[in-house]
N, C-alpha and C positions, 0 to 999 in steps of 0.2 A: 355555451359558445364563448371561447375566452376576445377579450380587446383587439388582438391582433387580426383572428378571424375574423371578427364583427368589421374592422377596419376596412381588410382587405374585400370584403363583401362589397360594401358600398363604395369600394375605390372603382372596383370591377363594375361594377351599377352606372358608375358616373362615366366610366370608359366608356360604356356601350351607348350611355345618352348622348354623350357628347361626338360619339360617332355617327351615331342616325340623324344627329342634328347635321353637322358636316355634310353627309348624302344630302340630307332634305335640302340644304343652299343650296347644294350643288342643281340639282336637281331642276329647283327653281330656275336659278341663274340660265339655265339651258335650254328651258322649257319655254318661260315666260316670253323671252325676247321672240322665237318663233310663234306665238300665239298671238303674240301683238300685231309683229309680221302678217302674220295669214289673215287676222282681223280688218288691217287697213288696207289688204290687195282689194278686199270685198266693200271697201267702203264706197257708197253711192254720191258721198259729196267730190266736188271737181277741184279739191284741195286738201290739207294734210290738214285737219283738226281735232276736236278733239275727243278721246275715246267716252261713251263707246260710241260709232257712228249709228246715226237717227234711221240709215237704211243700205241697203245692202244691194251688186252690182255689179256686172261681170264687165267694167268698160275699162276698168284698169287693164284689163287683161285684151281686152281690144285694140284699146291704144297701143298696148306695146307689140301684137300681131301687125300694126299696120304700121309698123314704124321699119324700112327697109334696111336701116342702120342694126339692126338690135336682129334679125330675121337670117340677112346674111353674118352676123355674130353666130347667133345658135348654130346656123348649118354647118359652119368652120370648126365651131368645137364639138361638132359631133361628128364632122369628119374626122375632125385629129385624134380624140379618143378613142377611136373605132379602133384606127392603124398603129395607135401608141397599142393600143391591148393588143393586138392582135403580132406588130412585133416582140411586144418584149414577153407574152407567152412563149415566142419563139427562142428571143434570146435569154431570158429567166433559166428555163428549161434545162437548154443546152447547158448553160453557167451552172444550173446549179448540179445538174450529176456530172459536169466536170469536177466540180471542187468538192461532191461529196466521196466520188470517185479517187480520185487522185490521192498521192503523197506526195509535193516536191515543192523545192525550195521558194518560197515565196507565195505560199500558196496566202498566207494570213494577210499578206498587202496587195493581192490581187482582190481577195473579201471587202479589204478595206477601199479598194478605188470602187467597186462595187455600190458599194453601200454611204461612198462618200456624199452623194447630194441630200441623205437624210440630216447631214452636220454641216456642209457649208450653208450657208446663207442662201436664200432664192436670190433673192436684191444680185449677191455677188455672182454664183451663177449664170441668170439671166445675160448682166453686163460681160462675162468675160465669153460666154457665148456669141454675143452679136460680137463682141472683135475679131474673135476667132472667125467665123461664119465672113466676115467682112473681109479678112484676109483671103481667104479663100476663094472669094469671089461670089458665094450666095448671097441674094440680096433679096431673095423672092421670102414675101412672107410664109409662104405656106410651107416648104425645109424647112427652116429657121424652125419655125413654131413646133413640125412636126419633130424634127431632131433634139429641142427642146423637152419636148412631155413627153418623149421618148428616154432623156435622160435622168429625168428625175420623179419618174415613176416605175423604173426598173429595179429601183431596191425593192419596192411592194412584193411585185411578182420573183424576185428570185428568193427573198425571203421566205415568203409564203410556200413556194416549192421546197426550197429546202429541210424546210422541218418536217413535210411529209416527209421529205427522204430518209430524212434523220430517224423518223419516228417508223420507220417500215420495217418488217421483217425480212431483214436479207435472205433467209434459207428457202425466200421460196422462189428468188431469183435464183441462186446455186440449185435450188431444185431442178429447176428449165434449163439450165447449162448440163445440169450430168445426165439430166434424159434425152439427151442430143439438141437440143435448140442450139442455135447459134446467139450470139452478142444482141443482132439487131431485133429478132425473133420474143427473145427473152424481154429487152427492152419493151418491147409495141403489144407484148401480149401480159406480160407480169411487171415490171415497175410503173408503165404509166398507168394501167388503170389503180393501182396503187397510192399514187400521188395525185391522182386527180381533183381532190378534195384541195390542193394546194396550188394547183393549176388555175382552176376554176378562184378559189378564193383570191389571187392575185391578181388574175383579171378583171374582177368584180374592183377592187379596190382602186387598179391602176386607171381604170374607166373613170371610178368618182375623183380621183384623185388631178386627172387630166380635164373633166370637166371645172370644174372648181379653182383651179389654180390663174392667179393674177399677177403676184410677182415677175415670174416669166416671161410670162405671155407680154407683158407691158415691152420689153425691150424688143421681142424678137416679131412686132406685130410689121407690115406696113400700111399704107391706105387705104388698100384696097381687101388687102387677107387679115381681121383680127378674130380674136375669138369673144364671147357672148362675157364674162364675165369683164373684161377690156372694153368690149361695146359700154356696159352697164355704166362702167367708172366713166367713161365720158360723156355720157347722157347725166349721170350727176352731177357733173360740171358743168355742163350747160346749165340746167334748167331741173334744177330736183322736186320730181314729184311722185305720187304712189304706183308709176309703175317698175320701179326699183323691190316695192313689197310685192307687186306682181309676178316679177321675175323670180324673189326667194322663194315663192310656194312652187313656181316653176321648178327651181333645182331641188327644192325639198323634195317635190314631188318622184322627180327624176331619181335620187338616191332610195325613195321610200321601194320605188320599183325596184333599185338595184339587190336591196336589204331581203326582199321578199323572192326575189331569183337565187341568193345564196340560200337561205334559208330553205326554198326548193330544192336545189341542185346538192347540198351540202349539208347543212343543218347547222345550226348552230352547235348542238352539243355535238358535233364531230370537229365542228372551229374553234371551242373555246374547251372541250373536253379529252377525255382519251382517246375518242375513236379517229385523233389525228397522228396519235403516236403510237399507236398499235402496228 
């Protein structure tokens, strides 16, 4: 084995250590904070101390059920994630076999207003929404809120449909057109269930993605309509205690559900594999 090999060998060696090392932070960094989390929802003391707690206790999670503020939070954001998913499957959809469809002019800056709230800022969004909204005369939080996570959870879902589109075999839509099917026929019987992998994964996404979001939320709330993440941030203000860790195994918990319905419905190796571009 001459020097250069030998070289290149353990350059390769140190590449791959220093790679698994990098996962491993990462890893940590991702993990640890949620196990600390989940640790002190369940802590039995009636304050934040110190780990590991002496006994363990479901009153954190009490407190935060009997707290009315935090109660009508959750049921607001799981009305507006319901109607966010469930419009922009609708508008997703439409958008994306328009623009997978189509040829004409402009079509790449229609993509791009599209997809524009994954690059502006929440912060500035949020704010140029409530002007907007206020000009117009909505003042109700629950619009606001809803036209909100309506806006910036529609990239997921047209996203996600689209590269089914992309990744589908057309000949078997032209197949249903020359053996007589009509547009609509072909559509409802051969592209959607085709895409459905991309349907479903959008909505999956757009749901976590509405649940979880605060930036937003913050501007377009009013007193009486906010959503549970909005709740949370001003229960910390007030008076910070462990039912804020309470609430995170709350959403974790919520997402672990969402992860194990795609994984149902879709599979992963058809989300992160070929069976999505097939």
């Amino acid at each position: 084995m001459t020097a250069d090999s030998n070289a290149k060998m353990w350059g390769d060696r140190l590449a791959i250590t220093g790679t698994n090392i990098v996962i491993g932070l990462g890893l940590v960094f991702l993990i640890v904070p949620l196990l600390v989390a989940g640790l002190l929802a369940f802590d039995a003391r009636d304050y934040l101390g110190p780990l590991p707690p002496p006994g363990l206790s479901l009153h954190w999670f009490e407190k935060l059920f009997s707290q009315d503020y935090v109660v009508a939070g959750l049921t607001t954001s799981l009305e507006i994630a319901v109607l966010a998913t469930v419009i922009n499957v609708v508008i997703g959809t439409a958008a994306a076999v328009g623009l997978d469809r189509g040829e004409f002019r402009g079509k790449g800056v229609i993509m791009g207003a599209f997809l524009s709230p994954l690059i502006v800022p929440a912060v500035v969004t949020g704010f140029a929404l409530l002007l907007f909204l206020s000009k117009i005369g909505v003042v109700s939080g629950f619009p606001r809120l809803l036209a909100g996570h309506v806006i910036i959870t529609l990239p997921y879902a047209l996203r996600a449909t689209l590269a089914s589109l992309v990744g589908r075999d057309r000949r078997l839509t032209e197949a249903a057109l020359i053996l007589g099917a009509t547009e609509k026929q072909a559509f409802w019987s051969v592209t959607l269930p085709l895409i459905r992998t991309g349907i479903v994964t959008g909505a999956v996404f757009t749901f976590a993605i509405s649940m979880d979001d605060v930036a937003v939320s913050l501007f377009l709330t009013d007193p009486t309509t906010y959503t549970l993440p909005v709740a949370l941030v001003s229960n910390m203000r007030a008076s910070f205690d462990l039912t804020i860790a309470a609430a995170a195994v709350l959403l974790v918990g919520i997402t672990a559900v969402l992860i194990i319905i795609l994984e149902r419905l879709v599979g992963f190796d058809r989300l992160i594999g070929q069976g999505m571009f097939r």
